[in-house]
N, C-alpha and C positions, 0 to 999 in steps of 0.2 A: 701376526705378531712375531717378532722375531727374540727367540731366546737369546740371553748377551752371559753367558757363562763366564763368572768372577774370578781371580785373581789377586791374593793381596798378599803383599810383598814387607816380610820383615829379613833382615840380613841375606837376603838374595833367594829367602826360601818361601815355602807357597804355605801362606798361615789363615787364619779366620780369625776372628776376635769375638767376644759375646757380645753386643751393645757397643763396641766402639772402648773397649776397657781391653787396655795392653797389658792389663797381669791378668786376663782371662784369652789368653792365647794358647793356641791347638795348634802345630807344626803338622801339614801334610802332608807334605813332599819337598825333598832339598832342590830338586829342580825343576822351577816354572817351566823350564821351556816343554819338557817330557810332561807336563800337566798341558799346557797351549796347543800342542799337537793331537792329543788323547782328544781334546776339544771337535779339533780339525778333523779329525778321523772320523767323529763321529759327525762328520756334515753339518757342525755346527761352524756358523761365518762371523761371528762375530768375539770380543773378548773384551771384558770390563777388567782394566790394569790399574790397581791403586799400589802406590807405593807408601804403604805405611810409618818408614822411616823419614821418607822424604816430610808428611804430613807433621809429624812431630819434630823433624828438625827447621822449618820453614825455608827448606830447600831440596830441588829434585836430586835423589842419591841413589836410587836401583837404580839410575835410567839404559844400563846394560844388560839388563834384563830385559826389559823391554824393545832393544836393539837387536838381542839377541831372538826374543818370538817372532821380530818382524824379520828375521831372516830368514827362520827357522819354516815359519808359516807362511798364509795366505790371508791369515786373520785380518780382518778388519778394527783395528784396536783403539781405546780410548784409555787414556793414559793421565789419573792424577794424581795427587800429594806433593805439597810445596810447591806449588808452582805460583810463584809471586812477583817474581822479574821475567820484564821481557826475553833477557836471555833463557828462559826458562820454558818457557813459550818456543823460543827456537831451536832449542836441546832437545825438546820431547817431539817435535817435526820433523827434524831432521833425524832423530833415533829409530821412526819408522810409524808414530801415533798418525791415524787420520781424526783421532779428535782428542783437545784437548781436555781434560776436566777442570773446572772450576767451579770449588765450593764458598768455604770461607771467605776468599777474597772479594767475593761480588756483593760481600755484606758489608766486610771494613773499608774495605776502599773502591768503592765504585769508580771514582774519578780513572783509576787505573784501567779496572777492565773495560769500559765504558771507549779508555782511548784504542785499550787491543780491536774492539769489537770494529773500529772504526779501519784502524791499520791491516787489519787482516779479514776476511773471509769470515762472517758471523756466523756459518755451517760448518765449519773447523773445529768450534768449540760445544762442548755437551756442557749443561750448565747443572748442579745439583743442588738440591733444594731440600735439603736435612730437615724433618720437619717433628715438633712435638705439640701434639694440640693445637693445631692447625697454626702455630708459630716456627719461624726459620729458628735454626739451632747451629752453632758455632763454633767452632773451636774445639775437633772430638768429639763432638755434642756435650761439652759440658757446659755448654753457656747457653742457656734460651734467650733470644731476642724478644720485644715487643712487634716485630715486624709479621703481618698478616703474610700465610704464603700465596694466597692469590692476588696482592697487590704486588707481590717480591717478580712472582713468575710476569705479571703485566705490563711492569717497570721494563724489564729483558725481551719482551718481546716487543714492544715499542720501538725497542735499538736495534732490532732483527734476530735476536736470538730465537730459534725456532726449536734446538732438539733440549730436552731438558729430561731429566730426572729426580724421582722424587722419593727420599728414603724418611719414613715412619722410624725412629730410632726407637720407640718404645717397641717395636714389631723386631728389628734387626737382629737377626744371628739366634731365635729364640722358636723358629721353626714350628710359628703357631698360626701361620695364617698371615695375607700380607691386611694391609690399608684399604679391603675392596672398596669399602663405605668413601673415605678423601679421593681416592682416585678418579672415582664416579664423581664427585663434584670437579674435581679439575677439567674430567676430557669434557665434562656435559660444557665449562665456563670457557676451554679453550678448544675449541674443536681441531683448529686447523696446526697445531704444533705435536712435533714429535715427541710423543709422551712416555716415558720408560718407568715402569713400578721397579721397586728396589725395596728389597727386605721383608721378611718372614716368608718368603715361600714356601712351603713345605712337603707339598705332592702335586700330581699332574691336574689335581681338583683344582687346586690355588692358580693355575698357568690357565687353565682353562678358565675361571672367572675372570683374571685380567682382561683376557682376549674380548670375555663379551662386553666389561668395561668400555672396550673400543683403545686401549693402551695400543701403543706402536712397538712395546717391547717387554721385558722382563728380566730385567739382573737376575740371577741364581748361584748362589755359592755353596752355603754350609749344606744344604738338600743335597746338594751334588755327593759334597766331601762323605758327608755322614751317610752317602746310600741311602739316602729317601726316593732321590729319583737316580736311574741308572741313562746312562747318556742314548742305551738304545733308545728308552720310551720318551728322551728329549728327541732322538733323530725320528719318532716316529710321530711324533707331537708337528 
């Protein structure tokens, strides 16, 4: 299971939110890239890059940020928020992402992403899958859909989407434990796709359940920030 240590980006600084709520924001560090490395340092390959301003203005706007890790680093990075036009798509490829993120959009507009998926590389993109009571969530999370999320994930991978992640927003930022119980129903109903847990983790007990889940990954943020878990026992993980 590969840990994907988080990154989210308000006015080019490295923040956290509680539940997805921008007036419950914690500033960690003025510079992502001196957090991406610290990452790197610690043997960890991978980096989850949400741009948080970008998501709330419906358009990518750190993507120098993320420009700047991919130069900085060797990280393997996945990079989203506002990403709704195709030049958006070409912005965060050519900034240095090997994957794109797409949440919201693959709810409101399929016809869109459905054409990206076709135009480009369907392993390019990481697809996320917001979920409350086993419904897709939208906009923030403050919009629960009617949509089942094992119909949403079967839709996507029908079209080739393979890597997907899955964030419990009632779990998120709240460092009580992830969604063992959903997760286990997804990898048991999708075996063969890359499955990443995202939200509430909270110690190396929670990483360790994922793993025997059979997950293929594990987003980790506020654990990190808050010293729940120290990057050694992720590098020893």
């Amino acid at each position: 299971m590969t840990i994907i240590p988080a990154i989210d980006i308000i006015d080019g600084k490295c923040v956290r939110l509680t539940q997805g709520d921008y007036a419950q924001k914690t500033i960690y560090n003025e510079n992502p890239v001196e957090v991406a490395k610290s990452f790197e340092d610690a043997g960890l390959k991978r980096l989850h890059l949400v741009d948080l301003d970008g998501a709330k203005a419906g358009k990518v706007t750190n993507w120098k940020v993320l420009e700047n890790i991919a130069a900085a680093t060797n990280l393997v990075i996945d990079f989203g928020g506002g990403i709704k036009q195709k030049e958006d798509v070409e912005l965060v490829l050519n900034a240095g992402a090997r994957y794109v993120t797409i949440g919201s959009l693959a709810v409101k507009n399929e016809a869109i992403f459905s054409e990206w998926i076709e135009n480009y590389d369907p392993e390019r993109f990481l697809l996320g899958a917001d979920v409350k009571n086993e419904k897709i969530t939208v906009g923030g999370w403050l919009e629960t859909t009617d949509i089942d999320v094992f119909a949403f994930i079967k839709k996507y991978t029908a079209k080739g989407i393979n890597n997907i992640f899955c964030t419990d927003v009632s779990k998120d930022g709240l460092l009580q434990g992830p969604s063992v119980e959903l997760y286990t129903k997804i990898v048991t109903q999708f075996p063969a796709i890359n499955f990443i847990a995202s939200g509430g983790v909270s110690s190396l007990d929670d990483l360790k359940a994922l793993q025997n889940v059979g997950c293929s990954g594990a987003i980790v943020g506020k654990a990190i920030y808050e010293a729940r878990i120290s990057l050694e026992e992720l590098k020893a993980f």
